[in-house]
C-alpha positions as a Markdown table, in Angstrom:
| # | Residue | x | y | z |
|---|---|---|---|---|
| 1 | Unk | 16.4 | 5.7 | -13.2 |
| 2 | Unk | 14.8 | 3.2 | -15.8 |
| 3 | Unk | 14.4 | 0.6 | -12.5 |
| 4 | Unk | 13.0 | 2.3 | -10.5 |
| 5 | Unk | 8.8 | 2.9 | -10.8 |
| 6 | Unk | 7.6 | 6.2 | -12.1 |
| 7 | Unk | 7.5 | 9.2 | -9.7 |
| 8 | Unk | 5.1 | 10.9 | -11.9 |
| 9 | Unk | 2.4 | 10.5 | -8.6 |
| 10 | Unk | 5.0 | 10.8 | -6.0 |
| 11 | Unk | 3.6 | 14.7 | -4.6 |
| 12 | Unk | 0.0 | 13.1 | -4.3 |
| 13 | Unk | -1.4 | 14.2 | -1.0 |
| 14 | Unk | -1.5 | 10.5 | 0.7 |
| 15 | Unk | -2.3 | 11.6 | 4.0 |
| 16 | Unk | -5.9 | 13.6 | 2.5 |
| 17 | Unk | -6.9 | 10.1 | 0.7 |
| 18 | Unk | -6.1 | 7.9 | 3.9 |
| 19 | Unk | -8.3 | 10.4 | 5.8 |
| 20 | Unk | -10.8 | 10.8 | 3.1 |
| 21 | Unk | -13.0 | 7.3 | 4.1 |
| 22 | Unk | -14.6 | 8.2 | 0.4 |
| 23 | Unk | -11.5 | 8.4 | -1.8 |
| 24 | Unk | -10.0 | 5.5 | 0.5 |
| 25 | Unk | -12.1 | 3.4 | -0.3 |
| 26 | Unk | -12.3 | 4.3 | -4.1 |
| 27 | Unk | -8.8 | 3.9 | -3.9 |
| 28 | Unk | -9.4 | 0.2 | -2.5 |
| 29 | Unk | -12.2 | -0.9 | -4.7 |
| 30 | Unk | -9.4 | 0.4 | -7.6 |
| 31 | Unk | -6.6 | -2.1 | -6.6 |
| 32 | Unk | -9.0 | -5.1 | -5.2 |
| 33 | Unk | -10.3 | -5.2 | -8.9 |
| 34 | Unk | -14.0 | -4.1 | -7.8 |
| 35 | Unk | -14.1 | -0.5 | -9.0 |
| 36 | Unk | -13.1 | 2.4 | -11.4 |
| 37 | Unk | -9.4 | 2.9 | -11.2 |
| 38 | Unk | -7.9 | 7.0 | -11.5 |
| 39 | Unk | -4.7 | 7.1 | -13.1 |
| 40 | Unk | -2.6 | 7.3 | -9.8 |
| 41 | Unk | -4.5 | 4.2 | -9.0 |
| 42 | Unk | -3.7 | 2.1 | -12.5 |
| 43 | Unk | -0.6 | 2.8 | -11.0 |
| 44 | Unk | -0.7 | 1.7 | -8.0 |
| 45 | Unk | -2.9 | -1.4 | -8.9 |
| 46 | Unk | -0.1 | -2.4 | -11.4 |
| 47 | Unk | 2.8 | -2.4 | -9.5 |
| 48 | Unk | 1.5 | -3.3 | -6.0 |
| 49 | Unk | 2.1 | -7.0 | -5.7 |
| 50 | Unk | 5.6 | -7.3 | -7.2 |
| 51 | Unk | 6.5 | -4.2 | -4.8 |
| 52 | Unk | 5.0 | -6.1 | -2.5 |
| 53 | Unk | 7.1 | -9.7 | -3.9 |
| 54 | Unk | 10.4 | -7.4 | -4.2 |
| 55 | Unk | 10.7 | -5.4 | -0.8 |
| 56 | Unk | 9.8 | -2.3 | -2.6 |
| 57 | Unk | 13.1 | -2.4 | -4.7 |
| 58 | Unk | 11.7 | -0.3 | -7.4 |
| 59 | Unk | 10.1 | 2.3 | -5.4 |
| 60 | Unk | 11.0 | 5.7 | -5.2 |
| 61 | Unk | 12.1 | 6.8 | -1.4 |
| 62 | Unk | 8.7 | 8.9 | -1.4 |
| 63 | Unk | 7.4 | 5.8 | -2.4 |
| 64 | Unk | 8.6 | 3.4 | 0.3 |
| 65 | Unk | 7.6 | 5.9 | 2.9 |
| 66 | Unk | 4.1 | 6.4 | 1.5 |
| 67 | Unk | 4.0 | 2.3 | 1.3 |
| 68 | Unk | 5.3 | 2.8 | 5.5 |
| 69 | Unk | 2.3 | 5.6 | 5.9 |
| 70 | Unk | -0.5 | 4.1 | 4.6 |
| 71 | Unk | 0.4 | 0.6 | 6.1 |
| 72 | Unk | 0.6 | 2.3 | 9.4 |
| 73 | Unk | -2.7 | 4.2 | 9.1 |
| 74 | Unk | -4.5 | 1.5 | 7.9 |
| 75 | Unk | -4.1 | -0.6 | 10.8 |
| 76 | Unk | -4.4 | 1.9 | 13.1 |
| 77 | Unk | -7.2 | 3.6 | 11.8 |
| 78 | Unk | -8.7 | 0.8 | 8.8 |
| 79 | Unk | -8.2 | -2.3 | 10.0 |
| 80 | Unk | -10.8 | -3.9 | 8.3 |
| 81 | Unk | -9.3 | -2.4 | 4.5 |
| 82 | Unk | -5.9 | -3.8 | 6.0 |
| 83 | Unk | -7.5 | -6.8 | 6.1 |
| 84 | Unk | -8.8 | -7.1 | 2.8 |
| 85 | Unk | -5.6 | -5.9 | 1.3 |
| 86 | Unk | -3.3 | -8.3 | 2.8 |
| 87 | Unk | -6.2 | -11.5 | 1.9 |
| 88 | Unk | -6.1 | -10.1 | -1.9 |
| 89 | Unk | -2.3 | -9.5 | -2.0 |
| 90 | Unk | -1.0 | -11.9 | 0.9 |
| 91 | Unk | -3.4 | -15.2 | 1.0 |
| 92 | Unk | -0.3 | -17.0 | 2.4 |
| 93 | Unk | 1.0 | -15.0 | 4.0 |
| 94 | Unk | 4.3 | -15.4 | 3.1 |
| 95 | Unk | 5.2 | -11.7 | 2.8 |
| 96 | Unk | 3.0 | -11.0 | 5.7 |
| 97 | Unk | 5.9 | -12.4 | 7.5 |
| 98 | Unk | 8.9 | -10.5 | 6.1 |
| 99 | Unk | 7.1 | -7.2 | 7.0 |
| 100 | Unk | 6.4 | -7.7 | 10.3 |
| 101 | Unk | 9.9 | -7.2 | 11.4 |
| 102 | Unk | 10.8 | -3.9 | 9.4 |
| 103 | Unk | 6.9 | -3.0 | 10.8 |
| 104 | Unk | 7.9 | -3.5 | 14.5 |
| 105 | Unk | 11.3 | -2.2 | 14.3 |
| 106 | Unk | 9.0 | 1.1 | 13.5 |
| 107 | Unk | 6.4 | 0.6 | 15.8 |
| 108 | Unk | 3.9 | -0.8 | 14.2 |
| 109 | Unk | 2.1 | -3.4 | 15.5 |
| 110 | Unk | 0.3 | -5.6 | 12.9 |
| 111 | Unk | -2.8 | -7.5 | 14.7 |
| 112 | Unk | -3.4 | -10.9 | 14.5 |
């Protein structure tokens, strides 16, 4: 579907880069604007905010549950990157917000 993001990246491995603190954090320098982007993460970088302004609309289902996995494991396990992320993408906070309920309704609990 022409709406939808492309799905070219959609078999990546997401659970060896969120365990990978090296390629994590290339991965985060990518989208924050401080580092080298791979072409999975030009990708990402591009599209991340208006996923993040639209609820996701024009991700792929593998998409929406990598966006639920990594959210998950980076508080859990990256809190600091989470962070970061949500200061860059969120300064507001205003989507913060939004999330939080379809978060908790899965069990994630997003600190303070």
């Amino acid at each position: 579907a022409d709406d939808k993001y492309t799905d070219k990246y959609d078999k990546i491995n997401l659970q060896e880069i969120l365990e990978n603190k090296r390629l994590l954090e290339s991965y985060m320098d990518c989208v924050l604007g401080k580092g080298k982007c791979t072409p999975e993460g030009k990708e990402l970088k591009d599209h991340l905010q208006e996923a993040l302004e639209t609820g996701c609309e024009k991700c792929t289902e593998a998409q929406e549950r990598g966006a639920e996995t990594s959210i998950d494991y980076l508080i859990k396990n990256e809190l600091e990157i989470w962070k970061e992320l949500t200061a860059h993408f969120d300064p507001d906070g205003k989507w913060r917000k939004k999330y939080e309920d379809r978060a908790k309704a899965k069990g994630i609990v997003i600190p303070e």
